[in-house]
C-alpha positions in Angstrom: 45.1 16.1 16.5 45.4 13.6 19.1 41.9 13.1 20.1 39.9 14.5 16.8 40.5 13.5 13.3 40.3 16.2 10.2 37.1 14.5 7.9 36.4 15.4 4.1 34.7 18.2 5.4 37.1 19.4 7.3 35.3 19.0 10.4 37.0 17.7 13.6 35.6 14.5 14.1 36.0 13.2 17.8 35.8 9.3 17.4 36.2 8.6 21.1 33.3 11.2 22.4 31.1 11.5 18.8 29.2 14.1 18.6 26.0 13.9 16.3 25.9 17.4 14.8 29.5 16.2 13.8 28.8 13.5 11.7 27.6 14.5 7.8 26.7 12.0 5.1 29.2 13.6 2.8 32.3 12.7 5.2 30.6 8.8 5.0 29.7 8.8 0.9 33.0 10.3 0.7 35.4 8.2 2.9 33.3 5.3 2.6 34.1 5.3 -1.2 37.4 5.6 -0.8 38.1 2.5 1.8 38.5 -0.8 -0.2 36.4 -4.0 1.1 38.8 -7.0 2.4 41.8 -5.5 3.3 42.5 -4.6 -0.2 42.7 -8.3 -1.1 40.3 -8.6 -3.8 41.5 -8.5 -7.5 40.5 -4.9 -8.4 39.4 -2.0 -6.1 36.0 -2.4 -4.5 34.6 -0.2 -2.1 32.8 -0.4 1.3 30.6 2.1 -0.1 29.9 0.1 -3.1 29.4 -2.9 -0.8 26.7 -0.9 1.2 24.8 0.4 -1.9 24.5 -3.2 -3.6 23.3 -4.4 0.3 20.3 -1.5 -0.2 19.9 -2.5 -3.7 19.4 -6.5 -2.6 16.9 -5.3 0.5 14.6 -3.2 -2.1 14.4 -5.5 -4.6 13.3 -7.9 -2.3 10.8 -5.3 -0.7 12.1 -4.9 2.6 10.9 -1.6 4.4 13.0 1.9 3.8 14.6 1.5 7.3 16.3 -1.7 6.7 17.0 -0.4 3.4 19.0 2.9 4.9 19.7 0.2 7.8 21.5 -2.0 4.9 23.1 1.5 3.1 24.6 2.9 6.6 25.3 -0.5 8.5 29.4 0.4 7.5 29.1 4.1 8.1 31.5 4.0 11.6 34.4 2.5 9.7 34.0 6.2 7.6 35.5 7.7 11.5 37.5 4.4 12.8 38.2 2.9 9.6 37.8 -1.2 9.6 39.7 -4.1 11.0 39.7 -8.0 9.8 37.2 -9.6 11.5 39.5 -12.6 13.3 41.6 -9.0 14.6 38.1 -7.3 15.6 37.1 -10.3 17.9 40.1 -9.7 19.8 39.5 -5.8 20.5 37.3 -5.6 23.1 37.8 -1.3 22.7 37.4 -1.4 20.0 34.1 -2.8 19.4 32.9 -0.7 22.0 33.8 2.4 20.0 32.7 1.3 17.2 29.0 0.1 18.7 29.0 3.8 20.6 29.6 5.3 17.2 27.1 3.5 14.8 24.1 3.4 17.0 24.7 7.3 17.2 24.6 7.3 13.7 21.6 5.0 13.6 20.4 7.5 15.5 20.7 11.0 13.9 19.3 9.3 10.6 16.0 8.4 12.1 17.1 4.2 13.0 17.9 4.4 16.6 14.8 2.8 17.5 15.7 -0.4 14.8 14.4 -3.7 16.4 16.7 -6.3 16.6 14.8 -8.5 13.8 15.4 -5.3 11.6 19.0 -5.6 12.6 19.3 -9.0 11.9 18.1 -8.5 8.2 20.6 -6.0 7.8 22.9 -8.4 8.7 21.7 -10.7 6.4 21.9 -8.9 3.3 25.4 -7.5 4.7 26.8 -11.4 4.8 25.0 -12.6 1.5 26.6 -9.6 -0.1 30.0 -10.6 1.4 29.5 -14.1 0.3 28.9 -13.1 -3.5 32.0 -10.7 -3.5 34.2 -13.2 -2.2 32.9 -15.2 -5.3 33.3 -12.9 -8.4 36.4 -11.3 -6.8 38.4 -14.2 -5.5 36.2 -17.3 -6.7 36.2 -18.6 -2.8 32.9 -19.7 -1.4 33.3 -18.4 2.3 30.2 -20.1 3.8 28.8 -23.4 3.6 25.3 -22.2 2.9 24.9 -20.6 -0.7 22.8 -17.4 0.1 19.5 -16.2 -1.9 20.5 -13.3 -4.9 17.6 -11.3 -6.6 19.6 -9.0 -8.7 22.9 -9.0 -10.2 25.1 -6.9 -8.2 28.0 -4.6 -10.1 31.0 -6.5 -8.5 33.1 -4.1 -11.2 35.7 -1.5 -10.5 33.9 1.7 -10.6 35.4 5.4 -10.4 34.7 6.6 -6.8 33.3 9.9 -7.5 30.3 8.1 -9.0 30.0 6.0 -5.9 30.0 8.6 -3.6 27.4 10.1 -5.5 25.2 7.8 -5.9 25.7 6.6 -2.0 24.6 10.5 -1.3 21.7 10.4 -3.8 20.3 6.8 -2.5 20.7 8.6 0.9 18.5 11.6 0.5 15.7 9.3 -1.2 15.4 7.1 1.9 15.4 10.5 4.3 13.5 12.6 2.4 10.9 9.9 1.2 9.2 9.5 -2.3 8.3 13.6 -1.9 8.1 15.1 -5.3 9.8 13.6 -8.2 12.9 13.2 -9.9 13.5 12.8 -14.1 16.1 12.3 -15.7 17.1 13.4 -19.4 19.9 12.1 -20.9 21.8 13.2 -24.4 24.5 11.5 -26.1 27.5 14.2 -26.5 31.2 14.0 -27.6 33.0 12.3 -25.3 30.2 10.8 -23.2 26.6 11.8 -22.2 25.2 14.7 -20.6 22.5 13.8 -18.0 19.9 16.1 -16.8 17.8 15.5 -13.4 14.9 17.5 -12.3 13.2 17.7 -8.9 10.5 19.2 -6.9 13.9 21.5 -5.2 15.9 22.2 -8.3 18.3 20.5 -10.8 21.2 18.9 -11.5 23.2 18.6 -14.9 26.7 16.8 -15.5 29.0 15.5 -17.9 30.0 11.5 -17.6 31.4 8.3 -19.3 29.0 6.2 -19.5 25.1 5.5 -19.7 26.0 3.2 -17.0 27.4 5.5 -14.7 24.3 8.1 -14.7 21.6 4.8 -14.3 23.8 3.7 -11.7 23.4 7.1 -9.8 19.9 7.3 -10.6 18.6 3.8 -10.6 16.1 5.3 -7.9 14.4 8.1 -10.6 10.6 8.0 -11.5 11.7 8.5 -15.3 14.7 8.2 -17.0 14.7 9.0 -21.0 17.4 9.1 -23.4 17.8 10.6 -26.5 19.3 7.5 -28.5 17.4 4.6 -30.2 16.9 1.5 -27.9 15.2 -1.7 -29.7 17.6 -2.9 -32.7 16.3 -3.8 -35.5 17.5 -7.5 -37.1 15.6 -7.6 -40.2 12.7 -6.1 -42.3 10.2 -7.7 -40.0 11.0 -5.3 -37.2 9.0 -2.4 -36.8 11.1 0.6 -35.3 8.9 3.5 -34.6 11.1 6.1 -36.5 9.1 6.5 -39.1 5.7 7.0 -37.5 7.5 9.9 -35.2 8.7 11.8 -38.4 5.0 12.6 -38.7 5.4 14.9 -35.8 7.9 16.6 -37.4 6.6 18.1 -41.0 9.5 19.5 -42.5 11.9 18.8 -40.5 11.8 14.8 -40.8 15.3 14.8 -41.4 16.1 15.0 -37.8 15.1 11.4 -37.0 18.1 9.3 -38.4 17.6 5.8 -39.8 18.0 3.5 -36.8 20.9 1.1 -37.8 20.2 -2.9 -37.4 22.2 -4.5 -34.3 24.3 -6.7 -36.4 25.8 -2.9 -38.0 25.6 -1.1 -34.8 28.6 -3.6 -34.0 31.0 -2.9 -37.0 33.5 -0.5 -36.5 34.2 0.2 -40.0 31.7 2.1 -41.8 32.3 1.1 -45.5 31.2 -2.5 -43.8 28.9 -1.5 -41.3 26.5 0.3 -44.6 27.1 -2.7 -46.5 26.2 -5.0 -43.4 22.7 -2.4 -42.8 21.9 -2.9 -47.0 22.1 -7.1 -46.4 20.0 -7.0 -43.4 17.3 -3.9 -43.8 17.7 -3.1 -48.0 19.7 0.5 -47.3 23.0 1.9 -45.9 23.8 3.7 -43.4 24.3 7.5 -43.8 27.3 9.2 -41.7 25.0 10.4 -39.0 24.0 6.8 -38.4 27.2 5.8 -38.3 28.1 8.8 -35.9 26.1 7.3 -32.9 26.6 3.6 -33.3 28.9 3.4 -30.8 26.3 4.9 -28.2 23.9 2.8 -29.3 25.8 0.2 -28.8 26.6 1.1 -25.3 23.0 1.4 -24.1 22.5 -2.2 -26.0 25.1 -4.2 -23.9 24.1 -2.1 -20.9 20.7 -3.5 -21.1 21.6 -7.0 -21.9 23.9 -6.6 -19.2 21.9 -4.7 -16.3 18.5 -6.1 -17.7 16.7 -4.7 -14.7 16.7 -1.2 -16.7 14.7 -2.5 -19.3 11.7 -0.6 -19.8 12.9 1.8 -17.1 15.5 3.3 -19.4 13.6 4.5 -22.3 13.8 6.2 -25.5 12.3 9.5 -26.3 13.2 12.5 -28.9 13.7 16.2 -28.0 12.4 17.5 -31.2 9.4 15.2 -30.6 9.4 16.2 -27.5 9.3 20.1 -28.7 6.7 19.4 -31.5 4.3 18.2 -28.8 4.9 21.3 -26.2 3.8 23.9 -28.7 1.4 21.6 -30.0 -2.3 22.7 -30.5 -5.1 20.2 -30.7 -2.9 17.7 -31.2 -1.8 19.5 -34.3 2.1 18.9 -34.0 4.4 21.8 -34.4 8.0 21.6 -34.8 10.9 23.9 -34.2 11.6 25.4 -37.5 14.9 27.4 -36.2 17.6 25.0 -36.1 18.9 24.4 -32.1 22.0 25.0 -33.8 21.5 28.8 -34.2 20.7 31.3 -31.4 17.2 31.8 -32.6 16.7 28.3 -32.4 18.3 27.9 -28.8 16.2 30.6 -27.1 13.1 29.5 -28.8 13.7 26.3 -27.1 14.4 28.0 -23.6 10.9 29.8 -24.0 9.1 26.8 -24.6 10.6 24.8 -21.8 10.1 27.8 -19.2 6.3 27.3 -19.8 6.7 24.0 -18.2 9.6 24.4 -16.3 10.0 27.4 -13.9 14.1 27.1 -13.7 14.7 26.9 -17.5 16.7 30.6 -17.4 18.1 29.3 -14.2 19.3 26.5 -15.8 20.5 28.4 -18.5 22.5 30.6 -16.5 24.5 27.6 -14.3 25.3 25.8 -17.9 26.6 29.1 -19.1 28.8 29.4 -16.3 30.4 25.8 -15.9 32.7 25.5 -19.0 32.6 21.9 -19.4 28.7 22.6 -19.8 29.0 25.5 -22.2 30.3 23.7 -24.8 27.6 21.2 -24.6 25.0 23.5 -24.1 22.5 22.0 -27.1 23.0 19.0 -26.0 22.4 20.5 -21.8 18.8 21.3 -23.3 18.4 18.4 -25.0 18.4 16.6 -22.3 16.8 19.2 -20.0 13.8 18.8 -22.8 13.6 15.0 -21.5 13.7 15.6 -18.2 10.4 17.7 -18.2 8.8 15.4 -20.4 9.6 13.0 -18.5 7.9 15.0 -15.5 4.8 15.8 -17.5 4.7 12.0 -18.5 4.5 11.4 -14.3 1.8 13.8 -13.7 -0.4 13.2 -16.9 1.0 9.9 -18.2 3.0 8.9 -21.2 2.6 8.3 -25.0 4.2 5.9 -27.4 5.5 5.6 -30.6 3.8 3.5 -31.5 1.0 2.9 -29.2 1.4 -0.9 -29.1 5.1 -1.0 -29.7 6.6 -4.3 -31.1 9.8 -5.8 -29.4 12.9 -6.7 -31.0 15.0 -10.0 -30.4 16.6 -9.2 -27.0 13.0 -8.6 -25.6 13.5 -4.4 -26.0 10.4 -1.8 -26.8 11.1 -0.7 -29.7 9.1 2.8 -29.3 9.8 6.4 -28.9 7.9 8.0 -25.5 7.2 11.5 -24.6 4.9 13.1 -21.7 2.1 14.2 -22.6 1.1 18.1 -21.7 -1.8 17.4 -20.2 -4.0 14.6 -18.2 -4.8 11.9 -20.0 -7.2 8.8 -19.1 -5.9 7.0 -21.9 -2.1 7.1 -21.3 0.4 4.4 -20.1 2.4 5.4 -17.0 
């Protein structure tokens, strides 16, 4: 092994004479996400990878084009063959920087940027020092340049697993090569131990397992529509108008499956004997059990949004029963599932209404039925397989909320319920 290295892939890389069939995104995403920024100085782990992702993320939110945006996501993707040296030790290695120029352009290259002017190079360069400059901030609390640069987003400076970085380095990767063809959706359902998220495009699906509603916006901050099957919009007081009750009207007789939406200052409380007593002060009732159950996921999504507030209004909530009553629905004549999801019945009369509007469904069925970790979780896999495609339908025909004009509660959330509609509609909100 001499003159090749042994990648991720296991594909003998040749660093010295690169060959571009060689080189695969998955060997970058992968190695990339593994190799710590600044020598492994910084106070916690932080990855090249996650540098190059928050370098795209400043570049689109600042409307630069798609190539400086992959430009900005792949400018560090050599170091994934030669690794990375100190830059007052780079200046000195004349070989070195040749390899390493050889190697990137050819990179450039294979992904469509070989032709990138050098005023397009220059703004990658930008972002890729204004992103240094803010990590050498939150992480050491040095300011390394004279000159503060401009910031139009927070950045996620935080310690992040690796896994989720690769994968959202792969999935930012395929948008920006593949272009805005088709669609992606996203349904997501709270589960025990985490969330299960759901994503549908024009070439299949994807369904996992993860921690956090952060991790899964994260990975796809990119997605047309993202909806979540847990209340978003707190209410403080009697004044505010959640749309819970409004949405049990598309559900006659089986109302009980929209819980009472607990107010923020319970949705705090880990006891429960105080949290109901703290709900009774504040909105004239206790909380029942089920309540209870999911205010620690509500919670989540609540400081993720005051944290991350750029997800506000993209990250939105919805209902899979609503959802359900409004696919088999008739002239607007709402129609829920009587079988509980909880019984077989229940569960295949939910995967023969989603296959009318969703070809995979029994495909989908079959890969959650074969992944353990997804088995058990199966409800809630089409649960949030139920978003996803009304999310879909809510791209191609538009969206309707719950209520139409929803009101907004003191942190400046929608306090509504959305679901796509079935079929076009000239008076829907995209």
């Amino acid at each position: 092994m001499s003159d090749y290295i042994l990648t991720y892939t296991k594909t003998k890389f040749y660093p010295l004479e690169p060959i571009a069939d060689d080189i695969k995104i998955e060997d970058i995403a992968h190695s990339l996400a593994l190799m710590t920024r600044a020598n492994g100085h910084f106070k916690h782990f932080y990855s090249v990878a996650q540098h190059a992702i928050n370098c795209y993320k400043e570049a689109k939110v600042r409307g630069y084009s798609e190539r400086v945006q992959l430009g900005c996501l792949l400018h560090d993707a050599s170091e994934s063959y030669i690794s990375d040296l100190t830059r007052p030790v780079k200046g000195q290695l004349h070989g070195y920087l040749i390899i390493e120029e050889k190697l990137q352009n050819l990179i450039y290259e294979k992904y469509g940027l070989g032709d990138l002017t050098e005023e397009e190079k220059n703004q990658v360069k930008y972002f890729d020092d204004a992103l240094l400059y803010f990590e050498f901030m939150v992480l050491m609390g040095v300011p390394i340049f004279d000159t503060l640069p401009e910031k139009h987003m927070e950045h996620d400076f935080s310690q992040r697993d690796f896994s989720n970085v690769e994968n959202e380095f792969i999935y930012i990767f395929n948008r920006l090569t593949k272009g805005k063809k088709g669609f992606s959706s996203v349904g997501i359902d709270g589960c025990r131990g985490g969330w299960i998220a759901v994503n549908i495009t024009a070439s299949g699906f994807e369904v996992e397992m993860y921690k956090s509603v952060e991790e899964i916006c994260s990975k796809y901050a990119d997605s047309d529509s993202i909806l979540v099957d847990m209340p978003i919009g707190l209410p403080e007081g009697l004044e505010d108008m959640r749309p819970d009750s409004k949405a049990r009207t598309y559900l006659s007789g089986r109302t009980s499956c929209i819980f009472n939406t607990p107010c923020r200052q319970a949705v705090y409380i880990e006891d429960y004997f105080e949290a109901s007593q703290t709900n009774k002060y504040y909105m004239g009732k206790g909380l029942s059990k089920q309540s209870f159950a999911i205010c620690n996921q509500i919670r989540e999504i609540d400081e993720f949004l005051d944290k991350v507030p750029e997800f506000k209004g993209r990250l939105r909530e919805s209902h899979p029963e609503v959802c359900f009553a409004v696919l088999v629905s008739k002239d607007h004549f709402y129609l829920p599932l009587y079988n509980s999801k909880h019984t077989e019945d229940g569960f295949w009369d939910r995967v023969e209404v989603l296959e009318e509007f969703y070809e995979k469904t029994r495909e989908f069925v079959r890969y959650i039925s074969e992944h353990s970790v997804l088995r058990n979780h199966q409800i809630d896999c089409m649960d949030a397989l139920c978003l996803a495609v009304s999310g879909f339908l809510g791209l191609r025909n538009g969206y309707t909320s719950i209520p139409e004009v929803p009101s907004k509660d003191a942190r400046g959330l929608a306090m509504e319920i959305v679901y796509g509609n079935k079929e076009l509609s000239y008076n829907s909100k995209s």
